[in-house]
N, CA, C and O atoms as CSV, one atom per row, in Angstrom:
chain,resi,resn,atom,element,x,y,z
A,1,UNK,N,N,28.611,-54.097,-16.348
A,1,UNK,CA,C,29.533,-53.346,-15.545
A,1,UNK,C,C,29.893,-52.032,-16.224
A,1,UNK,O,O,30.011,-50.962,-15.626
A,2,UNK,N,N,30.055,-52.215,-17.519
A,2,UNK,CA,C,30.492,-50.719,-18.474
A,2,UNK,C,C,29.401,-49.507,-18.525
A,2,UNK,O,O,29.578,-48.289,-18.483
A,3,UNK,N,N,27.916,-50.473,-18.658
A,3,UNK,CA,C,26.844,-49.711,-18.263
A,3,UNK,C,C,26.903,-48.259,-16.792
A,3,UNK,O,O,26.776,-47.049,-16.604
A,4,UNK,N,N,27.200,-49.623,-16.086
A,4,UNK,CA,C,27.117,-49.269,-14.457
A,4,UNK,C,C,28.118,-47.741,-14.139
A,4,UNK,O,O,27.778,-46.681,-13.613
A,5,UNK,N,N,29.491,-48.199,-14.727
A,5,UNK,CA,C,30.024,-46.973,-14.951
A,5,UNK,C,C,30.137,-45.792,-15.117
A,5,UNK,O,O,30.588,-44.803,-14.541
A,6,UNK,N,N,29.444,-46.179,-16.375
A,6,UNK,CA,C,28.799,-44.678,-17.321
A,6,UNK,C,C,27.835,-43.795,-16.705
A,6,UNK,O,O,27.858,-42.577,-16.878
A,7,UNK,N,N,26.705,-44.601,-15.747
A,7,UNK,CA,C,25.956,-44.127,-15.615
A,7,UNK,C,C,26.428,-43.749,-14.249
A,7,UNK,O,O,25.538,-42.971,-13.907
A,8,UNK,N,N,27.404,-43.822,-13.099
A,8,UNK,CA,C,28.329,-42.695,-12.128
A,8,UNK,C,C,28.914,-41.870,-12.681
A,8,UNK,O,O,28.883,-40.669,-12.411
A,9,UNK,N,N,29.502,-42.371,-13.494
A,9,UNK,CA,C,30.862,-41.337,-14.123
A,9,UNK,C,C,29.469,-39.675,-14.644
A,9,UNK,O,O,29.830,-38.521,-14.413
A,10,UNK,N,N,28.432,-39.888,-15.118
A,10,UNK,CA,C,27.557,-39.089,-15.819
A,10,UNK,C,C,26.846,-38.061,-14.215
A,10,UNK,O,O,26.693,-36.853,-14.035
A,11,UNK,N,N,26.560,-39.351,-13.281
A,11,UNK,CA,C,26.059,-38.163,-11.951
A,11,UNK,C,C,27.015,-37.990,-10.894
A,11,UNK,O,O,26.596,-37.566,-9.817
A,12,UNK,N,N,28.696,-38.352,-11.086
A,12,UNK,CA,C,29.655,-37.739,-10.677
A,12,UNK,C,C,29.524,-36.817,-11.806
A,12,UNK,O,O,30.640,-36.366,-11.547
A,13,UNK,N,N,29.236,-36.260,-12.632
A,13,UNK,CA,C,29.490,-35.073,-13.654
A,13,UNK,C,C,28.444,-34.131,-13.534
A,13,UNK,O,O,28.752,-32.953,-13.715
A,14,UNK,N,N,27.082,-34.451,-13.222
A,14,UNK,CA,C,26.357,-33.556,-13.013
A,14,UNK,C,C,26.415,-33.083,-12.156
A,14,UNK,O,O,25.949,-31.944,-12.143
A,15,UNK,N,N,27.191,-33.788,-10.521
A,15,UNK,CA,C,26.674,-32.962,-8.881
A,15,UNK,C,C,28.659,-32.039,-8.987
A,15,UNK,O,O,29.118,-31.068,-8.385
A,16,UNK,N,N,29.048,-32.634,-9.650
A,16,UNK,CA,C,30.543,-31.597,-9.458
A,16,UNK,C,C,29.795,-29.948,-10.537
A,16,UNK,O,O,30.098,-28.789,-10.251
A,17,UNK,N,N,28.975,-30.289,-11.542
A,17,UNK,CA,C,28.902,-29.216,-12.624
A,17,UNK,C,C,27.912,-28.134,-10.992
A,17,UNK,O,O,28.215,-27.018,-10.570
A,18,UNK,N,N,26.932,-28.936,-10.568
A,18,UNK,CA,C,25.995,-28.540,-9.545
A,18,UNK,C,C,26.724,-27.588,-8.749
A,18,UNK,O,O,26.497,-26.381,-8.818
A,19,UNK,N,N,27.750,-28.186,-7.859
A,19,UNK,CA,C,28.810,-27.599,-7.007
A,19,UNK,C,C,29.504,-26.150,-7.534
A,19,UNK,O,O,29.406,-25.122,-6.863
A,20,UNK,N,N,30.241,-26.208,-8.871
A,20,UNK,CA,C,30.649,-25.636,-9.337
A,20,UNK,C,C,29.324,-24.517,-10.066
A,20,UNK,O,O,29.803,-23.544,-10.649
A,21,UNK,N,N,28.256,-24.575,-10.064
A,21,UNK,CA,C,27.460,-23.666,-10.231
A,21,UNK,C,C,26.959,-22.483,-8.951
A,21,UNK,O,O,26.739,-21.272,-8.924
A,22,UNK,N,N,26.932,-23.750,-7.846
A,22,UNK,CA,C,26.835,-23.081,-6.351
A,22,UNK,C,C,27.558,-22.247,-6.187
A,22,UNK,O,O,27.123,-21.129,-5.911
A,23,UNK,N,N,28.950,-22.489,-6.300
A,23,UNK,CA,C,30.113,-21.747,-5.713
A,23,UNK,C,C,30.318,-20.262,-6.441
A,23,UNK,O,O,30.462,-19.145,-5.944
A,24,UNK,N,N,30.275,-20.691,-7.756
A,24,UNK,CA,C,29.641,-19.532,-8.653
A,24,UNK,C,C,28.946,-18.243,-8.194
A,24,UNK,O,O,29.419,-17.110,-8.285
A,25,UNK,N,N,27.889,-18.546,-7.745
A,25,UNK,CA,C,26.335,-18.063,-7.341
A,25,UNK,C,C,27.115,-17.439,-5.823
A,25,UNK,O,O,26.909,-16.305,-5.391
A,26,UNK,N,N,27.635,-18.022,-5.451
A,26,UNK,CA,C,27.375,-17.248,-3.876
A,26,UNK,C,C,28.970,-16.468,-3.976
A,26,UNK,O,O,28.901,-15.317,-3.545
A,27,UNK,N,N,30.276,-16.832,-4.420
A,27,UNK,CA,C,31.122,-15.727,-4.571
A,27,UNK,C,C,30.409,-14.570,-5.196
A,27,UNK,O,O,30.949,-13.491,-4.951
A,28,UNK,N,N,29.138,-14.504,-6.077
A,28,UNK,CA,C,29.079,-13.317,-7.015
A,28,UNK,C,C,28.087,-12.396,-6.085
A,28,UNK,O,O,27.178,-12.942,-5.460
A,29,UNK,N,N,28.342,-10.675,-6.000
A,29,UNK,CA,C,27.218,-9.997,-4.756
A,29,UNK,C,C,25.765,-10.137,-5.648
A,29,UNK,O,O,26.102,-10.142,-6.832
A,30,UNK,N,N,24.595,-10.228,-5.560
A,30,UNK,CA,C,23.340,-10.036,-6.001
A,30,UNK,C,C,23.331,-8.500,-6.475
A,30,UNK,O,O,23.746,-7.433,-6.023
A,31,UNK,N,N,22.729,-8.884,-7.476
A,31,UNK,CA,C,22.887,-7.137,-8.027
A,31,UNK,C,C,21.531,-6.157,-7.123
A,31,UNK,O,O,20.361,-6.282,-6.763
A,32,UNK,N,N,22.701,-5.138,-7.094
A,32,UNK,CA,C,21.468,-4.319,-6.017
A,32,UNK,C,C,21.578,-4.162,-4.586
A,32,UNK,O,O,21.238,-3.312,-3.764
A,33,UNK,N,N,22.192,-5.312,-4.573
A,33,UNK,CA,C,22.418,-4.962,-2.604
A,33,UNK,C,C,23.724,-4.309,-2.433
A,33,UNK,O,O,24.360,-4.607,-1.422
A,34,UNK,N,N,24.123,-3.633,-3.098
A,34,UNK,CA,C,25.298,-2.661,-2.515
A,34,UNK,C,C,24.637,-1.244,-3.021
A,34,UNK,O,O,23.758,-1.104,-3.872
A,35,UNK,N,N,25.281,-0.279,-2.288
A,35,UNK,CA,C,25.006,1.166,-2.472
A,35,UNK,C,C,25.934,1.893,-3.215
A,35,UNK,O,O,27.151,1.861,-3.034
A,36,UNK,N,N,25.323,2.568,-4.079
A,36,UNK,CA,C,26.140,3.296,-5.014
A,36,UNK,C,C,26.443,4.596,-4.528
A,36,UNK,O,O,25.575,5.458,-4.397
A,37,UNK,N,N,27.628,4.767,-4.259
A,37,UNK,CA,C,28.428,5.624,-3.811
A,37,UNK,C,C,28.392,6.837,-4.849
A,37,UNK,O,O,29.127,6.669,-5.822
A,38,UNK,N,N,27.462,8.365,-4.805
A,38,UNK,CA,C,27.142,9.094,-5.407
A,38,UNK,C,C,27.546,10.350,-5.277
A,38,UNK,O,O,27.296,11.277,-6.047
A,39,UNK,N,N,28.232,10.383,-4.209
A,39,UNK,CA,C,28.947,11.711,-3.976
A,39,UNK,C,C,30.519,11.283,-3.376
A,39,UNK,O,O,31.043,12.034,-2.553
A,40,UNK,N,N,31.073,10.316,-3.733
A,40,UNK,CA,C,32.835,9.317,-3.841
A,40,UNK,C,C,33.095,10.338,-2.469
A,40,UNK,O,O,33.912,11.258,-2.428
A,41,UNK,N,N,32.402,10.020,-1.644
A,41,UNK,CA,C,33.259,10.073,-0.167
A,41,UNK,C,C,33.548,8.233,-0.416
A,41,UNK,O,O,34.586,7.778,-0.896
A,42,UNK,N,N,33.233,8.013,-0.294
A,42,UNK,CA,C,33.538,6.153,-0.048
A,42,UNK,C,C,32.564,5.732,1.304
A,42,UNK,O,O,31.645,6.259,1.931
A,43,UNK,N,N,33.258,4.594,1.351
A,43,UNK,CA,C,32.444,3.919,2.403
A,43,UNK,C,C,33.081,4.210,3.978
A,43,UNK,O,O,34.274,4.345,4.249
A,44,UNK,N,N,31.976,4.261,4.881
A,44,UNK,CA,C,32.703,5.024,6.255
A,44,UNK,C,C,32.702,3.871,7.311
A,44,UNK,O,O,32.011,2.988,6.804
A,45,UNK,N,N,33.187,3.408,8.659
A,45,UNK,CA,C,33.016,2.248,9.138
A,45,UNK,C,C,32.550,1.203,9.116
A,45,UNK,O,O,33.011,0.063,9.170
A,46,UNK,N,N,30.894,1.913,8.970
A,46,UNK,CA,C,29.741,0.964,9.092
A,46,UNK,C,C,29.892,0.489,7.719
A,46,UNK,O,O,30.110,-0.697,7.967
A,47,UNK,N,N,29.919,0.552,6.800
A,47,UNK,CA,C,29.576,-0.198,5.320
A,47,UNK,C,C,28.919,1.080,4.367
A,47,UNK,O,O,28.830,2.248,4.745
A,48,UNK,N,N,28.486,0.546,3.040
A,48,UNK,CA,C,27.447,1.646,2.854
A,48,UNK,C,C,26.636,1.327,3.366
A,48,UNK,O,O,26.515,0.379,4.142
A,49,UNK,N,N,25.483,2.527,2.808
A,49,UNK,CA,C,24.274,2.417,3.163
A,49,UNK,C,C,23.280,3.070,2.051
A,49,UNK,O,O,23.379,4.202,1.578
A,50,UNK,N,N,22.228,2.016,1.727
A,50,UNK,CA,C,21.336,2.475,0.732
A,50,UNK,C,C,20.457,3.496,1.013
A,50,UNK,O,O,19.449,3.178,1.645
A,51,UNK,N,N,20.662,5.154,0.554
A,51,UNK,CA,C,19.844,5.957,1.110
A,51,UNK,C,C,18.495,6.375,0.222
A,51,UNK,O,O,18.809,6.311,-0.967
A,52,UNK,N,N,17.543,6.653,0.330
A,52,UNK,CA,C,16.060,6.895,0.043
A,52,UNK,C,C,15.846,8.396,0.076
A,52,UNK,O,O,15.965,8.636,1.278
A,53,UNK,N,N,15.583,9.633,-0.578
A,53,UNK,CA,C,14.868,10.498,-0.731
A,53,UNK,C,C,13.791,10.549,-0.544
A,53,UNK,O,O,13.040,9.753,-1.108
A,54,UNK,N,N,13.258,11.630,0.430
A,54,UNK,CA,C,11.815,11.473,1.031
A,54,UNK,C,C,10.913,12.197,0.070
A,54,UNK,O,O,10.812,13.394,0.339
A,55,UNK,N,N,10.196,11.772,-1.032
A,55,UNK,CA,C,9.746,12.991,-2.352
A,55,UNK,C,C,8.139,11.932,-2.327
A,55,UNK,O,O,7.552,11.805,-3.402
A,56,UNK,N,N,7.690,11.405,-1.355
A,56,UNK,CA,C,6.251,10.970,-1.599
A,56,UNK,C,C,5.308,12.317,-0.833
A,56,UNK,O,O,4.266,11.953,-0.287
A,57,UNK,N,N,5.578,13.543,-0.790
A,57,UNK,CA,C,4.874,14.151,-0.312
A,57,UNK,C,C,3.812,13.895,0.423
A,57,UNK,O,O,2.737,14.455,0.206
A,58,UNK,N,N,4.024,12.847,1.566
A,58,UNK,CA,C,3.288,12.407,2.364
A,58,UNK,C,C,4.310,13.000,4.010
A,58,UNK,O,O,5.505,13.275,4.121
A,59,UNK,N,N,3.279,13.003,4.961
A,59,UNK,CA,C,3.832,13.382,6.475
A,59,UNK,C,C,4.312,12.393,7.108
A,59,UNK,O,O,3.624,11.423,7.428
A,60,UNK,N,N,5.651,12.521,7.390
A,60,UNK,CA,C,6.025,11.331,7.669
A,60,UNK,C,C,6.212,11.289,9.534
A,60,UNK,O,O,6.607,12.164,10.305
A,61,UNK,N,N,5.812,10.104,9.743
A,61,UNK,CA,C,5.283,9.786,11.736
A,61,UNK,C,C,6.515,10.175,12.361
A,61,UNK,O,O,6.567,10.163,13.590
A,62,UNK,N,N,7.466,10.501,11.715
A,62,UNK,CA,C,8.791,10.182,12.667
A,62,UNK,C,C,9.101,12.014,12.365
A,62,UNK,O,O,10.296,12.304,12.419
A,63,UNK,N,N,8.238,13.066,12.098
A,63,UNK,CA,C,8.680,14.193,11.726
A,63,UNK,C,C,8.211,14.837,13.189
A,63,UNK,O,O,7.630,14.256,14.105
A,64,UNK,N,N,8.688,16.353,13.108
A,64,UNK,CA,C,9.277,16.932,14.155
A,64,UNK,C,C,7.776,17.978,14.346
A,64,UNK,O,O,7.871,19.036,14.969
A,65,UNK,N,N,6.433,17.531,13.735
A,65,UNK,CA,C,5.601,18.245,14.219
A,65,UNK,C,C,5.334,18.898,12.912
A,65,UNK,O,O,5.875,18.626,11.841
A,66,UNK,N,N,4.313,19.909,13.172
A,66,UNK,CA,C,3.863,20.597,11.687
A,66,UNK,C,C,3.827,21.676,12.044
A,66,UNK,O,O,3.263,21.665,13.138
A,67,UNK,N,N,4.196,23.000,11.680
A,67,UNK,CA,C,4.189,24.219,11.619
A,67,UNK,C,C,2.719,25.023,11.027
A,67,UNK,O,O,2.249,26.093,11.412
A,68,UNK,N,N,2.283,24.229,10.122
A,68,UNK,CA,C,0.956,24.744,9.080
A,68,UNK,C,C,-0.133,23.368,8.507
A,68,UNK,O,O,0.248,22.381,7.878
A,69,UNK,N,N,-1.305,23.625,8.871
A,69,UNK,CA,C,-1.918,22.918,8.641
A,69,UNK,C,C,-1.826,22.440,6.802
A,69,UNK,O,O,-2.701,21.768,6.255
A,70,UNK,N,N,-1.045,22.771,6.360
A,70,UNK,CA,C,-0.928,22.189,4.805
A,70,UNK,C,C,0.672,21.020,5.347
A,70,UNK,O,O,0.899,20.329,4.354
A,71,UNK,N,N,1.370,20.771,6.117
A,71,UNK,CA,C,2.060,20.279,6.614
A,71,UNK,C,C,1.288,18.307,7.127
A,71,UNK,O,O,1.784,17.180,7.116
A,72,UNK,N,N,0.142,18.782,7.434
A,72,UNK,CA,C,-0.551,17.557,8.009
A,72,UNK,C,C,-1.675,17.002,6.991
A,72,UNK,O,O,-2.395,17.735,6.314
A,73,UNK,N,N,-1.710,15.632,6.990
A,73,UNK,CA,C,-2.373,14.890,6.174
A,73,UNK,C,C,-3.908,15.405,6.124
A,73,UNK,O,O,-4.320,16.051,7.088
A,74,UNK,N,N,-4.791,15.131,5.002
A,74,UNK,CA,C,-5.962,15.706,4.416
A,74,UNK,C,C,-6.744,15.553,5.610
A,74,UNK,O,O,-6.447,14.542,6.246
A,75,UNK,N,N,-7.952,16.491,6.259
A,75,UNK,CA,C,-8.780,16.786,6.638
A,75,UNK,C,C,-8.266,16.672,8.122
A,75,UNK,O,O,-9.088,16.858,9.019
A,76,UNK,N,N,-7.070,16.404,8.411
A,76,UNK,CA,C,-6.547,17.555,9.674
A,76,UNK,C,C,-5.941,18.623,9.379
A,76,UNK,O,O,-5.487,18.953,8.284
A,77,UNK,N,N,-5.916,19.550,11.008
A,77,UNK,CA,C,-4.993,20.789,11.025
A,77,UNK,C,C,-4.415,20.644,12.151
A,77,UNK,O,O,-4.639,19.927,13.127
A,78,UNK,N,N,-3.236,21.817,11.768
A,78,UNK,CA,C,-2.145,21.938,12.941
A,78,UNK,C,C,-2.704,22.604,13.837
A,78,UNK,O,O,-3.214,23.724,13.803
A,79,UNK,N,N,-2.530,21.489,15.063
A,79,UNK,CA,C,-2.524,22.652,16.763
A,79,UNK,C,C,-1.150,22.488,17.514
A,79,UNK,O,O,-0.477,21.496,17.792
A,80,UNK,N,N,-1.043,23.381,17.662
A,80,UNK,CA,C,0.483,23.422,18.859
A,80,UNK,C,C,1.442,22.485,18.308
A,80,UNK,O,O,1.726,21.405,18.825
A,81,UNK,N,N,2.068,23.085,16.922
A,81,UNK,CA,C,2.603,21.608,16.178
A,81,UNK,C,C,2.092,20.592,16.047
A,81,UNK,O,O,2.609,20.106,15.041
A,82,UNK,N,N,1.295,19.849,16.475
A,82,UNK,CA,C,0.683,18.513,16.118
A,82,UNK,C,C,-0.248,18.409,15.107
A,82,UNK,O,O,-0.926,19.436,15.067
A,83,UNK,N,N,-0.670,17.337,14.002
A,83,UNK,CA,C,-2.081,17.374,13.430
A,83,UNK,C,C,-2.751,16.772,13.826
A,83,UNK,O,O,-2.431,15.584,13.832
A,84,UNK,N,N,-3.845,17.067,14.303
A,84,UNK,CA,C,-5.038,16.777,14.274
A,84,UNK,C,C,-6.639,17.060,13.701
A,84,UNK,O,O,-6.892,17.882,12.821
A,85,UNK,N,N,-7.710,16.164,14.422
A,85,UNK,CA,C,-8.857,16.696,13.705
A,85,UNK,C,C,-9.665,18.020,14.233
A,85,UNK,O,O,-9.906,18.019,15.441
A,86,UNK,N,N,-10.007,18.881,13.655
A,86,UNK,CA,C,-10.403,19.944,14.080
A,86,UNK,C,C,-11.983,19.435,15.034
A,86,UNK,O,O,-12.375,18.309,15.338
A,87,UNK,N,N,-12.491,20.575,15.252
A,87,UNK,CA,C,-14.160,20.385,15.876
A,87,UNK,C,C,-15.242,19.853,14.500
A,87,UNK,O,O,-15.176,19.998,13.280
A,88,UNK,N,N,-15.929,19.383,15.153
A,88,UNK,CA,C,-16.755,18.518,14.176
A,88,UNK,C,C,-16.384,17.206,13.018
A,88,UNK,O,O,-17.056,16.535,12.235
A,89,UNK,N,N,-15.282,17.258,13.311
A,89,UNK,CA,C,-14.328,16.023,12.417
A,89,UNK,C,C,-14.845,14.762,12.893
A,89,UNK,O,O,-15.526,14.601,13.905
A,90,UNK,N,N,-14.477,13.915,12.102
A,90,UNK,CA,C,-14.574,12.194,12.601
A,90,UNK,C,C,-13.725,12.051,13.186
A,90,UNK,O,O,-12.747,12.746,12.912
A,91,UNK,N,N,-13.611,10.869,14.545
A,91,UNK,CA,C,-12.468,10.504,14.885
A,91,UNK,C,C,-12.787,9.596,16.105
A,91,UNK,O,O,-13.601,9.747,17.015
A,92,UNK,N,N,-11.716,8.408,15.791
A,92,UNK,CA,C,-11.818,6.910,16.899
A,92,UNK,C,C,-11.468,7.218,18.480
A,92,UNK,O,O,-12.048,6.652,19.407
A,93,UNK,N,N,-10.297,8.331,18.665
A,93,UNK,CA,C,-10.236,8.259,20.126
A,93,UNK,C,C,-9.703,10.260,20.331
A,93,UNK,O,O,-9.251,11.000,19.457
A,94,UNK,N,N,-9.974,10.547,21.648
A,94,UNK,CA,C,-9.889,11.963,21.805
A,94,UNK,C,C,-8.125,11.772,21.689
A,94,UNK,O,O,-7.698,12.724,22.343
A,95,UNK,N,N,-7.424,11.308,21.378
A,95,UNK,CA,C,-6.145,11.393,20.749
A,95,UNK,C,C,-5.898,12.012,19.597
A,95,UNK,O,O,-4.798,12.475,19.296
A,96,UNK,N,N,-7.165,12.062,18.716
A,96,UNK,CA,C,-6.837,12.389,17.363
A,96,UNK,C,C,-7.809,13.719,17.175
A,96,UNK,O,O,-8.148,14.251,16.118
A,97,UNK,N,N,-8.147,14.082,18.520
A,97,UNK,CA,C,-8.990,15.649,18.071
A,97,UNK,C,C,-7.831,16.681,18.766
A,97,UNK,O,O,-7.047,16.502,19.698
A,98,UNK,N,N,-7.981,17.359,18.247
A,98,UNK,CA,C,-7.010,19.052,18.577
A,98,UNK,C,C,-7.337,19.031,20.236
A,98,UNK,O,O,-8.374,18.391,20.411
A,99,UNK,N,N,-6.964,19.362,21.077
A,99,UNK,CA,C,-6.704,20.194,22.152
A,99,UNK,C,C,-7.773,21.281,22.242
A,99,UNK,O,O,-7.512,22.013,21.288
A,100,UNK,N,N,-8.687,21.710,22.788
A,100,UNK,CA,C,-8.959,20.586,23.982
A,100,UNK,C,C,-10.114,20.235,23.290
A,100,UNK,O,O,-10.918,20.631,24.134
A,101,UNK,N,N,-10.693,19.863,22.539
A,101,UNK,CA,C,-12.010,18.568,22.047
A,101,UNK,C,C,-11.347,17.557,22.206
A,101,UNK,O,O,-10.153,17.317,22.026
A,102,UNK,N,N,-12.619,16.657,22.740
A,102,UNK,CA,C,-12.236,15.070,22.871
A,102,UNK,C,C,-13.542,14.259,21.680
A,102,UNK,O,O,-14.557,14.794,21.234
A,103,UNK,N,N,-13.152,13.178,21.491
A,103,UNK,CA,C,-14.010,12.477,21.125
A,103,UNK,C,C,-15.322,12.302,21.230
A,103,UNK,O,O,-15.488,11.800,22.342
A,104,UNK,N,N,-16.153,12.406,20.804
A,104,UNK,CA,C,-17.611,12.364,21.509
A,104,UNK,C,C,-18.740,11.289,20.726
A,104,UNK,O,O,-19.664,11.599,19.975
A,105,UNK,N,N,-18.194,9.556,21.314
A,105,UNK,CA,C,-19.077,8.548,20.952
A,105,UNK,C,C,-19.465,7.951,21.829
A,105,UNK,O,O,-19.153,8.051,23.015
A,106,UNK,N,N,-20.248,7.208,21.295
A,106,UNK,CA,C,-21.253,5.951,22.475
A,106,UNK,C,C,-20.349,5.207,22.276
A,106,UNK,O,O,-19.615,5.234,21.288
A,107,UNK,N,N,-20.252,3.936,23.817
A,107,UNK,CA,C,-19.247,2.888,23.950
A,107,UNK,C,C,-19.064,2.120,22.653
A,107,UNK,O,O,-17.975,2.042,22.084
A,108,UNK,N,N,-20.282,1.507,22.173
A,108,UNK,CA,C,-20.414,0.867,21.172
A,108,UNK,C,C,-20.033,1.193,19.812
A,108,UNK,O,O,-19.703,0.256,19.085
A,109,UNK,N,N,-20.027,2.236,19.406
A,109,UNK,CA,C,-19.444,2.847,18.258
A,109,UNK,C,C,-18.358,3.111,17.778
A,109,UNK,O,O,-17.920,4.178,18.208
A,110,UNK,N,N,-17.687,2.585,17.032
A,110,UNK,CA,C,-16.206,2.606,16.079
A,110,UNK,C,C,-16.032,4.080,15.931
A,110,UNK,O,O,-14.851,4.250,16.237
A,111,UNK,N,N,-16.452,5.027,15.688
A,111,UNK,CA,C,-16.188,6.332,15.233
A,111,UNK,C,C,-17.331,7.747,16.053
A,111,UNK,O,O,-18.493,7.558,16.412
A,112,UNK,N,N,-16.838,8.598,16.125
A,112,UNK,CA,C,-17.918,9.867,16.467
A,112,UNK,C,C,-17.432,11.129,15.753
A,112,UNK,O,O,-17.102,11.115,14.567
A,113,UNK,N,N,-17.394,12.433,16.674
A,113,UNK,CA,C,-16.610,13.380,15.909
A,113,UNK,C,C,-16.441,14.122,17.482
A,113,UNK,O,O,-17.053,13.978,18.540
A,114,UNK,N,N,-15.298,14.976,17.054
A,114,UNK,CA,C,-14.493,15.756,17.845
A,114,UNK,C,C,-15.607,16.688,18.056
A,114,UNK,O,O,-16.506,17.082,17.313
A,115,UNK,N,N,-15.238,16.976,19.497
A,115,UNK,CA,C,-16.069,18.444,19.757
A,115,UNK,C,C,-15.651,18.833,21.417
A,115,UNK,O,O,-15.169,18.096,22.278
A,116,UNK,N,N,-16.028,20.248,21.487
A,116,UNK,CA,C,-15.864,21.270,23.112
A,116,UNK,C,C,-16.202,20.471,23.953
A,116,UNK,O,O,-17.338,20.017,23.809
A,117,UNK,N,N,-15.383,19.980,25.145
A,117,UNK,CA,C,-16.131,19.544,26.472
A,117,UNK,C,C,-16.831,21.212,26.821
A,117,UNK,O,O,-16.832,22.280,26.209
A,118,UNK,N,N,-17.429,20.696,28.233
A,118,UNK,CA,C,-17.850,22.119,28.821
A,118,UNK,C,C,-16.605,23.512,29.176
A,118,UNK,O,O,-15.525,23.458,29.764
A,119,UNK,N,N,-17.002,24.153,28.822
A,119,UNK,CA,C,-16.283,25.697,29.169
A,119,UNK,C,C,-14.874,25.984,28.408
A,119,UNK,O,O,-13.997,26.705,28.883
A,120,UNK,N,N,-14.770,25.195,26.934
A,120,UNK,CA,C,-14.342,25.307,25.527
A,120,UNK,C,C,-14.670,25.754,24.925
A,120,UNK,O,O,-15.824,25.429,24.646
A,121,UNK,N,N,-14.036,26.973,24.071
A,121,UNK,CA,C,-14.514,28.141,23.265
A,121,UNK,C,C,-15.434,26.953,22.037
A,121,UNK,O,O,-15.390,25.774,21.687
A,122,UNK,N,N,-16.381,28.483,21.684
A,122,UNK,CA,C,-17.152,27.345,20.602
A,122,UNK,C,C,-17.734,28.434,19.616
A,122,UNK,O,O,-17.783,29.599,20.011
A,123,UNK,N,N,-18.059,28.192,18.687
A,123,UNK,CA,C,-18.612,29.135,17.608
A,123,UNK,C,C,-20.579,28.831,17.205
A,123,UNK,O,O,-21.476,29.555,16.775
A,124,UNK,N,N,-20.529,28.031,17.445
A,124,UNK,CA,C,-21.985,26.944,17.442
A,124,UNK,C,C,-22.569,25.829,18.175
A,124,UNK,O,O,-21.744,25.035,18.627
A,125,UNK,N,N,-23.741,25.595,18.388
A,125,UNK,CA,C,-23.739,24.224,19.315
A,125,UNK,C,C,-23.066,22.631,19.344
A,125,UNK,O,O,-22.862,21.672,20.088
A,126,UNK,N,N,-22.886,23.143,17.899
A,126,UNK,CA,C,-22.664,21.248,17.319
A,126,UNK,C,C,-21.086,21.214,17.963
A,126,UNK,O,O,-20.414,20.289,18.421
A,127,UNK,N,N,-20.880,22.337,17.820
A,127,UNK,CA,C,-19.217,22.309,18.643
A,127,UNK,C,C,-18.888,21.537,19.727
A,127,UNK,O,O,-17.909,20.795,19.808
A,128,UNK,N,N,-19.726,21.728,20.554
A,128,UNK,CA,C,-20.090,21.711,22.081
A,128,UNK,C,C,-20.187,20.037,21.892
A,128,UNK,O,O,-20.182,19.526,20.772
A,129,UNK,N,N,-20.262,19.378,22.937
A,129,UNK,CA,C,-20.641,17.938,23.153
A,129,UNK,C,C,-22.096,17.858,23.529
A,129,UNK,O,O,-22.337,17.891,24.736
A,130,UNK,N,N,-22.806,17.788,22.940
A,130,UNK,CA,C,-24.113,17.771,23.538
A,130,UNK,C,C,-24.732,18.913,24.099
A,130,UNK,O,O,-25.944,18.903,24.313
A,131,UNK,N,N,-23.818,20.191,24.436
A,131,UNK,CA,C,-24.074,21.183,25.124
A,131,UNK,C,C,-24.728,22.274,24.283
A,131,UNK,O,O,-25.280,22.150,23.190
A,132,UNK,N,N,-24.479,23.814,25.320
A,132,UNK,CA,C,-25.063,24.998,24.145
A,132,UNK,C,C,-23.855,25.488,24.177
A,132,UNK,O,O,-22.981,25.269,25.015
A,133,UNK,N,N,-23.795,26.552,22.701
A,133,UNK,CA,C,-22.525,27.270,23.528
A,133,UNK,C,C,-22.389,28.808,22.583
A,133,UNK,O,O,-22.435,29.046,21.376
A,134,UNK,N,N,-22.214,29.609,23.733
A,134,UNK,CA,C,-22.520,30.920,24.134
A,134,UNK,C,C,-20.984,32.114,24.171
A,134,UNK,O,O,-20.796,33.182,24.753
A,135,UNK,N,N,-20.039,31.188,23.153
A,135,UNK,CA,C,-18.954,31.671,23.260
A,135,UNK,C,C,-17.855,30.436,23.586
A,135,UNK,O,O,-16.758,30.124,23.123
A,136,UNK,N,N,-18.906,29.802,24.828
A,136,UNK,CA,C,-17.792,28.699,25.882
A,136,UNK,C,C,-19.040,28.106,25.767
A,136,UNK,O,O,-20.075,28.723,25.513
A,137,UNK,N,N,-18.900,26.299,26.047
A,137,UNK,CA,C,-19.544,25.318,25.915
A,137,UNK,C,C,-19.519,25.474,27.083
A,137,UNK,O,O,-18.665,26.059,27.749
A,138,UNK,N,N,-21.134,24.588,27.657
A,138,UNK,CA,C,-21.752,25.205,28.885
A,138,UNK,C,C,-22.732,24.072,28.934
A,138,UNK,O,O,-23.583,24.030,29.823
């Protein structure tokens, strides 16, 4: 029976130490999930908020367009604010060629390259979709 005792009295002692470790753990915040308040305005309705500096010199999708083709990611350029791929570029759908080239692949093919439909200024043939071109794809 004295046995029997000892050996509750020991895991009534371990699940209260358990408890009392829990309670511990979750009153205390995790370090890191609060925002450090860096310019002591304080905190405004909403709570803080952890803010991020945008310094990966990358174009980011949610930006307001590009002014200069050094603005848009490698081996596009800017048209009419947007980047895209110029004439003769690679590219999956006439979404991603400049205005006005469209895409120019066979059904079957993952990739082609941008180029002039007909009566689109052009500098060379390869411009052109298959065509000649004489100023304007034709």
């Amino acid at each position: 029976m004295n046995a029997r005792r000892r050996s509750m009295s020991a895991a009534s002692i371990f699940i209260s130490l358990c408890a009392a470790l829990v309670l511990m753990l979750s009153a205390r915040p995790a370090s890191g999930a609060r925002a450090h308040d860096d310019n002591d305005q304080g905190e405004d309705s909403r709570g803080s908020a952890i803010h991020a500096d945008d310094d990966d010199n990358q174009v980011d999708d949610d930006d307001e367009g590009c002014t200069s083709s050094a603005d848009c990611p490698s081996g596009q350029t800017c048209s009419d604010g947007e980047c895209c791929f110029g004439v003769q570029r690679a590219c999956t759908l006439s979404a991603d060629c400049c205005a006005p080239a469209v895409c120019n692949k066979l059904p079957d093919q993952v990739s082609g390259f941008c180029c002039v439909p007909s009566g689109g200024a052009c500098s060379i043939n390869f411009d052109c979709c298959s065509m000649v071109c004489e100023t304007t794809c034709f």
